[in-house]
PyMOL Python script that loads the backbone (N, CA, C, O; Angstrom):
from pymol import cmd

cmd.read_pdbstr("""\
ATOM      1  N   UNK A   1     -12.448  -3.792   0.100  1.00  0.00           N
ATOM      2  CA  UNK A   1     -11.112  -3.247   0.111  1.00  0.00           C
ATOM      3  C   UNK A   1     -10.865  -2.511  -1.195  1.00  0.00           C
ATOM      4  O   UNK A   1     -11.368  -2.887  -2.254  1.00  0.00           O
ATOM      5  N   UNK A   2      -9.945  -1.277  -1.067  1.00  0.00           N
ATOM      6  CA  UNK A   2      -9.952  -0.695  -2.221  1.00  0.00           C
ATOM      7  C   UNK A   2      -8.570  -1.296  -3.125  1.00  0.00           C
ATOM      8  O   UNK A   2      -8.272  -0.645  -4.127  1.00  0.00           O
ATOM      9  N   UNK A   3      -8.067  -2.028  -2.922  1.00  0.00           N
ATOM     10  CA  UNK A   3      -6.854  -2.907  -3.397  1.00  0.00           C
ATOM     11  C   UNK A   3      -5.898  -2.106  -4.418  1.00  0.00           C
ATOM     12  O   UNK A   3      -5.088  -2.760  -5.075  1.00  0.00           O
ATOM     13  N   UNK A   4      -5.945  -1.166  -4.519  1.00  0.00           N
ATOM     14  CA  UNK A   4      -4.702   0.051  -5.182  1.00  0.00           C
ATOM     15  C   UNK A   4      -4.834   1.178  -4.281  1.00  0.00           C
ATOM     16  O   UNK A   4      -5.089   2.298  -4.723  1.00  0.00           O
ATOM     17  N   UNK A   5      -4.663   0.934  -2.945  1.00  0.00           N
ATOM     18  CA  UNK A   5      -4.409   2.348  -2.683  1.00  0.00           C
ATOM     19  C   UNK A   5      -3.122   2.562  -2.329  1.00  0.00           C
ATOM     20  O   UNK A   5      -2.296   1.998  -1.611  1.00  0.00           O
ATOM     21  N   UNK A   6      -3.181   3.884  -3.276  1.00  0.00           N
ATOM     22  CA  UNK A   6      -1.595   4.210  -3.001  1.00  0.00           C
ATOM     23  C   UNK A   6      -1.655   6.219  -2.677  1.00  0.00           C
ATOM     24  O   UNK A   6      -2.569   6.939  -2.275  1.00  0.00           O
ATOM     25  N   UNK A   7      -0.697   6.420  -2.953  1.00  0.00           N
ATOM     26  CA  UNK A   7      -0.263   7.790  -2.068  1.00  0.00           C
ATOM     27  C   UNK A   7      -1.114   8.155  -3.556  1.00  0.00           C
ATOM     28  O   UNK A   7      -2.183   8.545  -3.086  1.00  0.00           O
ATOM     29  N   UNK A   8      -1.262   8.258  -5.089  1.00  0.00           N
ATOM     30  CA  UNK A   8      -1.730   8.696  -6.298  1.00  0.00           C
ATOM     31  C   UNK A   8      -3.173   8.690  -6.216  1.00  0.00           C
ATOM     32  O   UNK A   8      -3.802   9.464  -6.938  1.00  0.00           O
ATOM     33  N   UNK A   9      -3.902   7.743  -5.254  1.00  0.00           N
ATOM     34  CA  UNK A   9      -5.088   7.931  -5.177  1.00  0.00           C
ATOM     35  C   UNK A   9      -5.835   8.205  -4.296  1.00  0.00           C
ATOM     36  O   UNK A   9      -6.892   7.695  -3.922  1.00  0.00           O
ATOM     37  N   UNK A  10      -4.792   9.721  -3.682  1.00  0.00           N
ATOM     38  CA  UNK A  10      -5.758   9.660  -2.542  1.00  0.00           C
ATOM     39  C   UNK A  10      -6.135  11.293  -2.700  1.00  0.00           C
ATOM     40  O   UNK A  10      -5.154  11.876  -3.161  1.00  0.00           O
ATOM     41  N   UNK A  11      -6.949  11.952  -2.523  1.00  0.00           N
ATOM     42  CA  UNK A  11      -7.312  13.236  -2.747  1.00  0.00           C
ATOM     43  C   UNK A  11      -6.722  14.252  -1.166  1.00  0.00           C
ATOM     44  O   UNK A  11      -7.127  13.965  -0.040  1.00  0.00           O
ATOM     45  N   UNK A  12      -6.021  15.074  -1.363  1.00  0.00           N
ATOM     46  CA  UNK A  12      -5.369  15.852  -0.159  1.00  0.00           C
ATOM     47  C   UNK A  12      -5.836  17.145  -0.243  1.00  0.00           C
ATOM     48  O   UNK A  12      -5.516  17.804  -1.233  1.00  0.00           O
ATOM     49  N   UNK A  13      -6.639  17.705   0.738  1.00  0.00           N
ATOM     50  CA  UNK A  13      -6.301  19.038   0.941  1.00  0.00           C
ATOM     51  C   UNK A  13      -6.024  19.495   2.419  1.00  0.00           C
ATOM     52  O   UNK A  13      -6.594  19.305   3.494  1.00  0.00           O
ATOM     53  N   UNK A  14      -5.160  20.023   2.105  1.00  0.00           N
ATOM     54  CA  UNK A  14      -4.423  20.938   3.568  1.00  0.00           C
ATOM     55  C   UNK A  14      -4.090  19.669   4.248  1.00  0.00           C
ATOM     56  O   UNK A  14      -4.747  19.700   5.288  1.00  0.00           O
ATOM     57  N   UNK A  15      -3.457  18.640   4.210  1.00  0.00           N
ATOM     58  CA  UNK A  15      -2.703  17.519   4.884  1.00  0.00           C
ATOM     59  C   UNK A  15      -3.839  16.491   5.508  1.00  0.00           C
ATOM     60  O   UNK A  15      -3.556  15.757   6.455  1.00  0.00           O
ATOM     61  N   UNK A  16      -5.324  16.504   4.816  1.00  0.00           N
ATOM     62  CA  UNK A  16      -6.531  15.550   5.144  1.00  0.00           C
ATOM     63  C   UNK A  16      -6.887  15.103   3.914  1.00  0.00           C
ATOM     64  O   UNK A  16      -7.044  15.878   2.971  1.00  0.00           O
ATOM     65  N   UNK A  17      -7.065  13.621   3.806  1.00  0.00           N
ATOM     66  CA  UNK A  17      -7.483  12.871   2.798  1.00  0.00           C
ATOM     67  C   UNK A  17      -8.839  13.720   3.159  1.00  0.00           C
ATOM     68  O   UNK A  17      -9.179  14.174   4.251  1.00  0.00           O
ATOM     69  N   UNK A  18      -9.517  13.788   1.866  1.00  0.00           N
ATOM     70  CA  UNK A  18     -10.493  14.061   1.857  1.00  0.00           C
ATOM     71  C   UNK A  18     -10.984  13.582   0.570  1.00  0.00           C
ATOM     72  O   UNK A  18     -12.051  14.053   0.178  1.00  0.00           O
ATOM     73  N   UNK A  19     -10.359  12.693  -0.174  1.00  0.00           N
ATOM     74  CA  UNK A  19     -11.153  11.676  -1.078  1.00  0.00           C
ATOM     75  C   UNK A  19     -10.373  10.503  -2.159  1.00  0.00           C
ATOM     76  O   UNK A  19      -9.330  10.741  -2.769  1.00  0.00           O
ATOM     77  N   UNK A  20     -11.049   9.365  -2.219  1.00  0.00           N
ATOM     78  CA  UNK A  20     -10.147   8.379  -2.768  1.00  0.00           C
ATOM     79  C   UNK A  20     -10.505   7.961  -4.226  1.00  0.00           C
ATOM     80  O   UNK A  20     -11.598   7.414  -4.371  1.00  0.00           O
ATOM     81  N   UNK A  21      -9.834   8.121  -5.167  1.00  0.00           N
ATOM     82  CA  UNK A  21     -10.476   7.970  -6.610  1.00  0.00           C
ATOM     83  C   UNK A  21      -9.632   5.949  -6.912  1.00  0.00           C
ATOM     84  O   UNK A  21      -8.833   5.366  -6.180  1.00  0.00           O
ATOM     85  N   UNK A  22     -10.144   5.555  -7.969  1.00  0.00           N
ATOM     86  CA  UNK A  22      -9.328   4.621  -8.753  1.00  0.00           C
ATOM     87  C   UNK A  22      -9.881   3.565  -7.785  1.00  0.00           C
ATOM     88  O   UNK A  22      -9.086   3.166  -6.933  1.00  0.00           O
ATOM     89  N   UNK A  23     -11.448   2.915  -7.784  1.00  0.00           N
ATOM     90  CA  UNK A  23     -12.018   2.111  -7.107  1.00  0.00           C
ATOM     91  C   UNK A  23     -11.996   0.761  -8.080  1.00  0.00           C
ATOM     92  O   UNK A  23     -12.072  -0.258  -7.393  1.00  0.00           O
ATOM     93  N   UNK A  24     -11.907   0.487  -9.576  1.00  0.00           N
ATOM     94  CA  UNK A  24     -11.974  -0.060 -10.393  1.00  0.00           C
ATOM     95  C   UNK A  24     -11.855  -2.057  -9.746  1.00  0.00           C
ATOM     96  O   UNK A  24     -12.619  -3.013  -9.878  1.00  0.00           O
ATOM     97  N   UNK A  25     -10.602  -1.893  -9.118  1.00  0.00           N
ATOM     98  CA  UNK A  25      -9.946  -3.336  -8.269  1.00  0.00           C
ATOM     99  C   UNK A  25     -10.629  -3.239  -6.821  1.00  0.00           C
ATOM    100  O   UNK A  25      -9.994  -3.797  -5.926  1.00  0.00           O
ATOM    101  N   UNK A  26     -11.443  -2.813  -6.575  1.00  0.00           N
ATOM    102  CA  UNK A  26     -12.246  -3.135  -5.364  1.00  0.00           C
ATOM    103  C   UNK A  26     -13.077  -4.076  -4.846  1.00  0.00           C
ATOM    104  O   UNK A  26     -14.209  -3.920  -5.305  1.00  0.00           O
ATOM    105  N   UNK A  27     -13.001  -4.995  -4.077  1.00  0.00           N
ATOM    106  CA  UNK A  27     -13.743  -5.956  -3.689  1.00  0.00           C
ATOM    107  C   UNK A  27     -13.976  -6.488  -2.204  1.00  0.00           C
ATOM    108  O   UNK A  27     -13.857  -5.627  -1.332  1.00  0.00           O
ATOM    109  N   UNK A  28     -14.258  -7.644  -1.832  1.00  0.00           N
ATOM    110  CA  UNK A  28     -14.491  -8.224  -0.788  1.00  0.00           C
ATOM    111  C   UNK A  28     -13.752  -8.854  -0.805  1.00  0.00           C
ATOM    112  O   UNK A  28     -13.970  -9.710  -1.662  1.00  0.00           O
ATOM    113  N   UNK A  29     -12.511  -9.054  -0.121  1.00  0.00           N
ATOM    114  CA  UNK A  29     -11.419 -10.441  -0.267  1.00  0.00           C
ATOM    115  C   UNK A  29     -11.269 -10.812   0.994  1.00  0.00           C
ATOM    116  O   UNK A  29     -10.892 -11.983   1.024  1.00  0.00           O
ATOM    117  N   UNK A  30     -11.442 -10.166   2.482  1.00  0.00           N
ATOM    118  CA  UNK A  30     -11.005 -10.359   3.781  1.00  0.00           C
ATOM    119  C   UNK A  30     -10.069  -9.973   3.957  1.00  0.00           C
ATOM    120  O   UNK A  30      -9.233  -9.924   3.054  1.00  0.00           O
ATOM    121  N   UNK A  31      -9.850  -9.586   5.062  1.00  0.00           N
ATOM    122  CA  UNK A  31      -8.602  -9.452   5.621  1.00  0.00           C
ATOM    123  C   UNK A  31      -6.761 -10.120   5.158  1.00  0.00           C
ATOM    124  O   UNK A  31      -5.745  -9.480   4.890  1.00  0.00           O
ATOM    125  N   UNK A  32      -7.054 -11.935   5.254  1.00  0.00           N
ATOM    126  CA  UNK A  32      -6.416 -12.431   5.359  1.00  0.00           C
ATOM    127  C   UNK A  32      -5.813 -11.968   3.526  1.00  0.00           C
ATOM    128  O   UNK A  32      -4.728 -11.454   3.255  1.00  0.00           O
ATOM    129  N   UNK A  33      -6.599 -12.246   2.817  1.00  0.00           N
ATOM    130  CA  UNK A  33      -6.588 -12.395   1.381  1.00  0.00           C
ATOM    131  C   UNK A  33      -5.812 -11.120   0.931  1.00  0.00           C
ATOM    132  O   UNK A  33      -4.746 -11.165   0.318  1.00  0.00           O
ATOM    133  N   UNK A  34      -6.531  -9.846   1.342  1.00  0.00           N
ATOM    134  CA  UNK A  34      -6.179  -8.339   0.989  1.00  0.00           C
ATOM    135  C   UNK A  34      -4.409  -8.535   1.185  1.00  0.00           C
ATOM    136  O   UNK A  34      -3.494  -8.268   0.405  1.00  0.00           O
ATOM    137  N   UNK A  35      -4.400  -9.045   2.405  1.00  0.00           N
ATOM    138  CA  UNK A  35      -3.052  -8.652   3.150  1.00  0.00           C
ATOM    139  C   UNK A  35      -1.535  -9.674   2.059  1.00  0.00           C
ATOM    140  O   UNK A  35      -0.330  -9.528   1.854  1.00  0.00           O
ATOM    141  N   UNK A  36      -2.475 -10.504   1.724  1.00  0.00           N
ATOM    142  CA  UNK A  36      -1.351 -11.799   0.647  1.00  0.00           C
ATOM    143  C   UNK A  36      -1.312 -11.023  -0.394  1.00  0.00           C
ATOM    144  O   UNK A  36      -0.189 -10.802  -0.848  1.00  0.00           O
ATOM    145  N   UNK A  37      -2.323 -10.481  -0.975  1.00  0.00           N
ATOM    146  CA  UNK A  37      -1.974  -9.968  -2.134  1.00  0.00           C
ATOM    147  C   UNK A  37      -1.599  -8.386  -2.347  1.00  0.00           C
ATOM    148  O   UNK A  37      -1.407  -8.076  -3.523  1.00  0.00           O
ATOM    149  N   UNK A  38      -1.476  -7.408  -1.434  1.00  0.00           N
ATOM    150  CA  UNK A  38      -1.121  -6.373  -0.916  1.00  0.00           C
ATOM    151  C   UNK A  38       0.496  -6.574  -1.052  1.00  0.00           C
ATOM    152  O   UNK A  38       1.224  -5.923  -1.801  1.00  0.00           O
ATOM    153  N   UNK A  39       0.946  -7.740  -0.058  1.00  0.00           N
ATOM    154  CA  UNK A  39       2.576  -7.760   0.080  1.00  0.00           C
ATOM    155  C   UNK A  39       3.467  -8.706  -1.122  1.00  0.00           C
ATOM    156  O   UNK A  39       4.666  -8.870  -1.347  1.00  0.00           O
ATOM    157  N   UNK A  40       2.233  -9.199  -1.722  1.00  0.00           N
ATOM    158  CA  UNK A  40       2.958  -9.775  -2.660  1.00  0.00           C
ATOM    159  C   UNK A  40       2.923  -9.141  -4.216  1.00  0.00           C
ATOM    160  O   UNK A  40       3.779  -9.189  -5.100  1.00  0.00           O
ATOM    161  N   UNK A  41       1.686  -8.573  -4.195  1.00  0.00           N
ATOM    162  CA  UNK A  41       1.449  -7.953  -5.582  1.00  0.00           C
ATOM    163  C   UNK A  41       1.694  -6.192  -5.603  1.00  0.00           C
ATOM    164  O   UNK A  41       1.713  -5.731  -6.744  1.00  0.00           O
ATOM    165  N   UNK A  42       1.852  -5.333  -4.643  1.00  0.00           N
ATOM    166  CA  UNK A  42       1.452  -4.404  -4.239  1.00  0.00           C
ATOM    167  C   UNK A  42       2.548  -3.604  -3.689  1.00  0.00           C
ATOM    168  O   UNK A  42       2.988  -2.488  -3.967  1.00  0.00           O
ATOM    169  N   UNK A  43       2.735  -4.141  -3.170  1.00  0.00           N
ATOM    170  CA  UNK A  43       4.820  -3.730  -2.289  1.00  0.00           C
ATOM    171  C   UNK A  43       5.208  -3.965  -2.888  1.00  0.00           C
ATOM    172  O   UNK A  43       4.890  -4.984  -3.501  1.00  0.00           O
ATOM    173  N   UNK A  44       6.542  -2.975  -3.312  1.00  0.00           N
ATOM    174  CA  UNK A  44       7.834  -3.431  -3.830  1.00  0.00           C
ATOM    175  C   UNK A  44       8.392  -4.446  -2.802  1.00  0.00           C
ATOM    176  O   UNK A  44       7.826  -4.683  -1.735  1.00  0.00           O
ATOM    177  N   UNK A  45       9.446  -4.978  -3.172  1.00  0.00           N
ATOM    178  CA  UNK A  45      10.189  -5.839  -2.194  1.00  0.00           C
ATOM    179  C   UNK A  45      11.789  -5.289  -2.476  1.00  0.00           C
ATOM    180  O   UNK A  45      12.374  -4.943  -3.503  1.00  0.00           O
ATOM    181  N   UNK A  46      12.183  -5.383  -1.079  1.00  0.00           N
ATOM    182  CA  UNK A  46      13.982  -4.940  -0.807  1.00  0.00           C
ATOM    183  C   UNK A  46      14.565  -5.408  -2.005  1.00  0.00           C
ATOM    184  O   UNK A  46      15.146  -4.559  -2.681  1.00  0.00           O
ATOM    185  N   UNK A  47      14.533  -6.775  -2.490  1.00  0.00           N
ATOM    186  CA  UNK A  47      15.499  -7.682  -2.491  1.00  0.00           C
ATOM    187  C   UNK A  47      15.017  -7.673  -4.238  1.00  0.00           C
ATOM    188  O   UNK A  47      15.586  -8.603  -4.810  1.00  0.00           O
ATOM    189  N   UNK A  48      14.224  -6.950  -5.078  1.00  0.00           N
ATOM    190  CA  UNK A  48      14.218  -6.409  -5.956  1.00  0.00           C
ATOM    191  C   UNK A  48      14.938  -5.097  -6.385  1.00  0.00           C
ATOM    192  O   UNK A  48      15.091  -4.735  -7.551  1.00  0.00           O
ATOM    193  N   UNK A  49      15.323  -4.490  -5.363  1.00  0.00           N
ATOM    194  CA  UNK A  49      16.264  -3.362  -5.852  1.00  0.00           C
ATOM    195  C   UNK A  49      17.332  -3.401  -5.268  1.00  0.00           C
ATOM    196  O   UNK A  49      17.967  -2.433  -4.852  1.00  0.00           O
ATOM    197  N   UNK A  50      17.717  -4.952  -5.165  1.00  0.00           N
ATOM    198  CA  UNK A  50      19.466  -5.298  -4.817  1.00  0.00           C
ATOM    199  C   UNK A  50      20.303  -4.644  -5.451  1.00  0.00           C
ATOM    200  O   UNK A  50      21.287  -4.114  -4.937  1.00  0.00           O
ATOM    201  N   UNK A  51      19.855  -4.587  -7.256  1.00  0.00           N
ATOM    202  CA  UNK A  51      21.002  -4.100  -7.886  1.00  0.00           C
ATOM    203  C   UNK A  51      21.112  -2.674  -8.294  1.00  0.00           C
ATOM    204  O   UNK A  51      22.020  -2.191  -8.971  1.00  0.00           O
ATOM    205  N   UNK A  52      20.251  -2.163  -7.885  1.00  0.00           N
ATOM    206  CA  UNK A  52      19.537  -1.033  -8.510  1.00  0.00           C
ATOM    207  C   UNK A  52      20.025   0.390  -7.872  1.00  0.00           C
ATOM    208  O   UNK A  52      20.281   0.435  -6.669  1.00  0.00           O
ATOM    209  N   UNK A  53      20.126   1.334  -8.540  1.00  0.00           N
ATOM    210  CA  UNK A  53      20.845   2.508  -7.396  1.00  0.00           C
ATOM    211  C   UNK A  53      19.912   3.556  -6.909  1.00  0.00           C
ATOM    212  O   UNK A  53      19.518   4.584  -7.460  1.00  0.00           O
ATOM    213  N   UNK A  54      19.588   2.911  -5.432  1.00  0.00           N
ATOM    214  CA  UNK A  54      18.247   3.506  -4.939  1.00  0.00           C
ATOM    215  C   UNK A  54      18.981   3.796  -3.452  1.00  0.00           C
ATOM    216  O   UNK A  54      19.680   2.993  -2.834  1.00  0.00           O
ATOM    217  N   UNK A  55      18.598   5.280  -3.020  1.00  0.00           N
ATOM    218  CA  UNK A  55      18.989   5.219  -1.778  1.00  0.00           C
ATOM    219  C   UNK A  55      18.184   4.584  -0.673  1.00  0.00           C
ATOM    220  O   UNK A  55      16.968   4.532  -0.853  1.00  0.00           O
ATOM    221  N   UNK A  56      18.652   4.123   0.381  1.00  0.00           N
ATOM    222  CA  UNK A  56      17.431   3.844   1.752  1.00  0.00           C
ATOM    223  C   UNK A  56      16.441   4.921   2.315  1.00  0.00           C
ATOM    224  O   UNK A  56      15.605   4.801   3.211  1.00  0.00           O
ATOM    225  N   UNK A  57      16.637   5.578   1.846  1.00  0.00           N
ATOM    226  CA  UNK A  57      15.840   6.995   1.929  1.00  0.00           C
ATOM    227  C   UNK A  57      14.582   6.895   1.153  1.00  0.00           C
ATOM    228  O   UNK A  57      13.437   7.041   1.582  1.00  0.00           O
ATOM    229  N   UNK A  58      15.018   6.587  -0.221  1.00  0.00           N
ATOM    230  CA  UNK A  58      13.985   6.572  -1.259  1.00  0.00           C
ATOM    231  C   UNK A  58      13.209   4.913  -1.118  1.00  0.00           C
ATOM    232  O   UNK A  58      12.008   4.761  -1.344  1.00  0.00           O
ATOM    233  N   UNK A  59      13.996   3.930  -0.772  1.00  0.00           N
ATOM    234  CA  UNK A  59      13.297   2.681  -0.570  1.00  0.00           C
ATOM    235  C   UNK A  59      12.449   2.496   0.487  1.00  0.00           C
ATOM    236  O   UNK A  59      11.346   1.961   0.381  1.00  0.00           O
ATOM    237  N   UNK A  60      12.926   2.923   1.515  1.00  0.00           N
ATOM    238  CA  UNK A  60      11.720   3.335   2.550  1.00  0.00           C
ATOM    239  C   UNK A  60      10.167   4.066   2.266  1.00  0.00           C
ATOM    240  O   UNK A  60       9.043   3.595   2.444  1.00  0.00           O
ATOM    241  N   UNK A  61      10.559   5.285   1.800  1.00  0.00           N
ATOM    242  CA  UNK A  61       9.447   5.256   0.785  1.00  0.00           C
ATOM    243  C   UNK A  61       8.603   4.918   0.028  1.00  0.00           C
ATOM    244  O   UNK A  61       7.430   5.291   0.027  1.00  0.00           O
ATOM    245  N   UNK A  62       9.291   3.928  -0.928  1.00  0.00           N
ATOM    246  CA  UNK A  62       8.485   2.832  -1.440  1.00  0.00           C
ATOM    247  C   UNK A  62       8.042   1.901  -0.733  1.00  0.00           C
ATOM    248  O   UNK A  62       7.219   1.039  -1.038  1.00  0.00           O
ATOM    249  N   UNK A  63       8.511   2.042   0.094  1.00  0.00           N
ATOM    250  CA  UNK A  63       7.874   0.266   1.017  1.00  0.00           C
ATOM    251  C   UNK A  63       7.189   1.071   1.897  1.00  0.00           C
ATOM    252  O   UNK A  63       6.833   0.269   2.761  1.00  0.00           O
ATOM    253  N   UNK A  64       6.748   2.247   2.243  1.00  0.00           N
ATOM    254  CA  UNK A  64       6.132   2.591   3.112  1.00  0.00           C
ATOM    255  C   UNK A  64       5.088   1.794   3.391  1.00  0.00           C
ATOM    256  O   UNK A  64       5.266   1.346   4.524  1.00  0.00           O
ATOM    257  N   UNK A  65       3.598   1.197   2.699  1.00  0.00           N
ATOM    258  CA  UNK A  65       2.502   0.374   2.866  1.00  0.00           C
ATOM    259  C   UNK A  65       3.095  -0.737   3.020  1.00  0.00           C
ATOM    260  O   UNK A  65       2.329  -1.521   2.459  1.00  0.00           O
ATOM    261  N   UNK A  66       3.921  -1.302   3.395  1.00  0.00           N
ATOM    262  CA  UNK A  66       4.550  -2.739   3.098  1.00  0.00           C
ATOM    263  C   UNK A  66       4.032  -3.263   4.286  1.00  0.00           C
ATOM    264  O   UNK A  66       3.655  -4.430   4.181  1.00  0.00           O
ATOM    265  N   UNK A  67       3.877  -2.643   5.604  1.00  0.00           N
ATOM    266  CA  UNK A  67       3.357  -3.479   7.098  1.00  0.00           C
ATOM    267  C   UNK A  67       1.374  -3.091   7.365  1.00  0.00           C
ATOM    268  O   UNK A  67       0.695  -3.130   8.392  1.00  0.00           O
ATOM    269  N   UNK A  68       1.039  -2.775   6.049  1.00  0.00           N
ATOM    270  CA  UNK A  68      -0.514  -2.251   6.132  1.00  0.00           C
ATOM    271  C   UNK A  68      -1.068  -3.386   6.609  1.00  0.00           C
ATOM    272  O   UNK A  68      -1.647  -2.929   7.595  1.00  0.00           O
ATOM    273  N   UNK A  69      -1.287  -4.479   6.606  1.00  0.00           N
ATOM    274  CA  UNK A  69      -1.743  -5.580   6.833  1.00  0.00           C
ATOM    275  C   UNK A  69      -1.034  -6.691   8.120  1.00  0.00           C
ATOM    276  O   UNK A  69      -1.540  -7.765   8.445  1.00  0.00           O
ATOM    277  N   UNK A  70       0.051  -6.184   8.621  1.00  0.00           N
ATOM    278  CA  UNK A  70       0.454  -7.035   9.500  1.00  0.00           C
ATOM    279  C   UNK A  70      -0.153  -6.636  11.188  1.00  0.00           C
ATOM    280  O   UNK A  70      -0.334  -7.411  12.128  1.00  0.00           O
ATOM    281  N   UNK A  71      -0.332  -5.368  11.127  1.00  0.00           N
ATOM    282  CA  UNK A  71      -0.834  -5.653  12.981  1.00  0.00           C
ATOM    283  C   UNK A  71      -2.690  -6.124  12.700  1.00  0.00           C
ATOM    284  O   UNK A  71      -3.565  -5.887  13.532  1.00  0.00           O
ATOM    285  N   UNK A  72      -2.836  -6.536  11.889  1.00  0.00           N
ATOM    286  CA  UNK A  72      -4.117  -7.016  12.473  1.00  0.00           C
ATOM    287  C   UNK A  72      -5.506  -6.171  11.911  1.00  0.00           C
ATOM    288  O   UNK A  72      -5.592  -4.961  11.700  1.00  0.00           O
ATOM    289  N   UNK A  73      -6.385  -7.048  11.770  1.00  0.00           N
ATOM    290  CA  UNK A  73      -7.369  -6.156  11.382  1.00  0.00           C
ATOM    291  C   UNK A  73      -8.102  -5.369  12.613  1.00  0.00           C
ATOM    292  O   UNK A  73      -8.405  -5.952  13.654  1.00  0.00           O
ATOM    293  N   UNK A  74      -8.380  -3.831  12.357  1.00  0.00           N
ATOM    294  CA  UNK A  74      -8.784  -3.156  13.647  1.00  0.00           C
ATOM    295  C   UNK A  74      -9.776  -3.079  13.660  1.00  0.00           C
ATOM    296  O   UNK A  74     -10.486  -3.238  12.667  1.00  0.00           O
ATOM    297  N   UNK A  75     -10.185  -2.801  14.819  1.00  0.00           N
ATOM    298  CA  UNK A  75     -11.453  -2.640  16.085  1.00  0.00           C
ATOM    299  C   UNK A  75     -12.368  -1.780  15.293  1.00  0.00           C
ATOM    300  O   UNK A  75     -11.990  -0.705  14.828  1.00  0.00           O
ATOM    301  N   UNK A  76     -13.427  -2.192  15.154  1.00  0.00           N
ATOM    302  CA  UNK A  76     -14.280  -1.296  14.559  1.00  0.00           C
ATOM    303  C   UNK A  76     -14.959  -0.120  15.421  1.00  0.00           C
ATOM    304  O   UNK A  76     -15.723   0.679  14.880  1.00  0.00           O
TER     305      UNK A  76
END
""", "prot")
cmd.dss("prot")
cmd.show_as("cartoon", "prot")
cmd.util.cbc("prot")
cmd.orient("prot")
């Protein structure tokens, strides 16, 4: 798993990833493991920018990766 991927490390041209830099935190953790520490270390969380003046527009955004790990690991 590449365990920092975020929208900063991903290489775009013309609207296709076409390459991923910042492998440094990469490992073998499983599924189950990736996904605990993804939503806990990795996502912002709502209920951290209770006080904060962020629109739902822009928080959505940030939480975009927040369900990367919940439907399941896929079909190879």
């Amino acid at each position: 798993m590449h365990n920092d991927f975020t929208k900063s490390n991903c290489i775009v041209d013309q609207d296709r990833i076409v390459g991923l830099v910042d492998w440094e935190m990469a490992g073998f953790f499983g599924w189950k493991t990736a996904g605990e520490v993804h939503r806990r270390i990795r996502t912002p969380q709502r209920e951290h920018f209770a006080n904060a003046n962020v629109s739902e527009a822009r928080l959505q955004e940030m939480m975009f990766w927040q369900d990367l790990y919940d439907k399941g690991m896929p079909e190879p």
